[in-house]
PASEBA-1860 file (N, C-alpha, C; in nm, 3 decimals):
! residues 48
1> XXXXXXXX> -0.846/-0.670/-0.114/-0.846/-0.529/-0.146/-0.837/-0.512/-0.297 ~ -0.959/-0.454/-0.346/-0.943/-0.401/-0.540/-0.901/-0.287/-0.535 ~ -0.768/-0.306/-0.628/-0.748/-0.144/-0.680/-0.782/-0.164/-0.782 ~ -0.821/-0.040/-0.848/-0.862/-0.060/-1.008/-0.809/0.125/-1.033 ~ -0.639/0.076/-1.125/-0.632/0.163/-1.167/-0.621/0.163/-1.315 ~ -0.629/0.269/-1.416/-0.620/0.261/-1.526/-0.472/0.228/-1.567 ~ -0.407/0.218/-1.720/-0.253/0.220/-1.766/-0.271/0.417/-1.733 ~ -0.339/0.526/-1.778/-0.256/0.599/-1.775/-0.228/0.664/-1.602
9> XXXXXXXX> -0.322/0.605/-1.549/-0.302/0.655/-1.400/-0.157/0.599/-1.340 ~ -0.128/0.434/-1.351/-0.048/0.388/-1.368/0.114/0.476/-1.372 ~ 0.103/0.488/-1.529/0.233/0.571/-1.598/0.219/0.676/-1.506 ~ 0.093/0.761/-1.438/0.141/0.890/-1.414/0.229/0.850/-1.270 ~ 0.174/0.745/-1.182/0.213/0.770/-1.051/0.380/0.703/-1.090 ~ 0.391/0.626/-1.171/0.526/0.574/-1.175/0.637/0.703/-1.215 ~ 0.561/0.811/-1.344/0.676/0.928/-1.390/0.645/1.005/-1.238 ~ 0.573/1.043/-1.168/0.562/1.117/-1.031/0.681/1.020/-0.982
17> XXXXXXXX> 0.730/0.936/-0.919/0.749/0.891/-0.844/0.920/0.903/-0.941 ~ 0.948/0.890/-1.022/1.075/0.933/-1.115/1.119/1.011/-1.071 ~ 1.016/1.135/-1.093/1.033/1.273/-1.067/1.126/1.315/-0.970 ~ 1.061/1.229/-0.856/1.042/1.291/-0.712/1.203/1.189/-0.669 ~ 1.240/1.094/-0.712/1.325/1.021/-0.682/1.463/1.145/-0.779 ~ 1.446/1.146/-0.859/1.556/1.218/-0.935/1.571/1.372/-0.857 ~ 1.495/1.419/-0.812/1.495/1.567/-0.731/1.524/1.500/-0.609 ~ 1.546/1.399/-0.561/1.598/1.417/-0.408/1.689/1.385/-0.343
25> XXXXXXXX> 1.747/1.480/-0.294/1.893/1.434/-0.221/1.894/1.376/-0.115 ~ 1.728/1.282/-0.055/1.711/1.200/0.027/1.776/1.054/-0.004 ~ 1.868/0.999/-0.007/1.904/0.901/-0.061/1.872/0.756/0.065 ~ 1.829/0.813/0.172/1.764/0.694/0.241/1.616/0.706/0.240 ~ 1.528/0.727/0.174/1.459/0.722/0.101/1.443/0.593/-0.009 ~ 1.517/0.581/-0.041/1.532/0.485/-0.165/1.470/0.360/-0.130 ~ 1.540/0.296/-0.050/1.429/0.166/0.018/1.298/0.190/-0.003 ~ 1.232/0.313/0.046/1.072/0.335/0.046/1.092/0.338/-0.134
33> XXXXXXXX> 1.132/0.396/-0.245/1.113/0.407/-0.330/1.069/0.289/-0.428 ~ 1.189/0.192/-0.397/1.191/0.025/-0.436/1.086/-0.034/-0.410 ~ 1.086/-0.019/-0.294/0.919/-0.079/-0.212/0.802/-0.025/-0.313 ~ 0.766/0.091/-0.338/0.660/0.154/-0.421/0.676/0.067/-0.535 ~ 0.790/0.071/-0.608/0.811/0.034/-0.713/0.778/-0.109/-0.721 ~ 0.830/-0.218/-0.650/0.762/-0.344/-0.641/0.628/-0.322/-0.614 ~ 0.532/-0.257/-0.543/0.431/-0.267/-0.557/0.335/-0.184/-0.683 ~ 0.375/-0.123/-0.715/0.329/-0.078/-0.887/0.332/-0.192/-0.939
41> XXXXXXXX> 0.487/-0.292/-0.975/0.449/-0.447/-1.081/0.351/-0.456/-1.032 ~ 0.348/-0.495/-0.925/0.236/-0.615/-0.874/0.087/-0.524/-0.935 ~ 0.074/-0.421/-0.912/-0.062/-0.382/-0.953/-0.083/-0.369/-1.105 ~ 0.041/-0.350/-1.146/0.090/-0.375/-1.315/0.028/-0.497/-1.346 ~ 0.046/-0.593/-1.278/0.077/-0.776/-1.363/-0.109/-0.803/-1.291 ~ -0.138/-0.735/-1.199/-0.306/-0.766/-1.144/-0.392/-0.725/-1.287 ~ -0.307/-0.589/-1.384/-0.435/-0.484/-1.407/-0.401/-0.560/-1.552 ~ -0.301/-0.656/-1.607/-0.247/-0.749/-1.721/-0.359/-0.875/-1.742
END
């Protein structure tokens, strides 16, 4: 599977995903959050 995202698409979905973590008083949520977040590196260190 190719993703091909740009750095600023990148930065945006990571500050979205800030965003949305800092506004929520879902705190089991967070697991899914981490998870995203390990998979951003990984598409980080692919797009390196």
């Amino acid at each position: 599977m190719e993703l091909n995202f740009d750095d600023k698409e990148v930065d945006d979905i990571k500050r979205a995903l800030i965003i949305a973590m800092q506004s929520s008083d879902h705190w089991s949520m967070t697991p899914l959050f981490d998870r995203i977040e390990k998979i951003l590196e990984k598409i980080e260190a692919q797009m390196n």
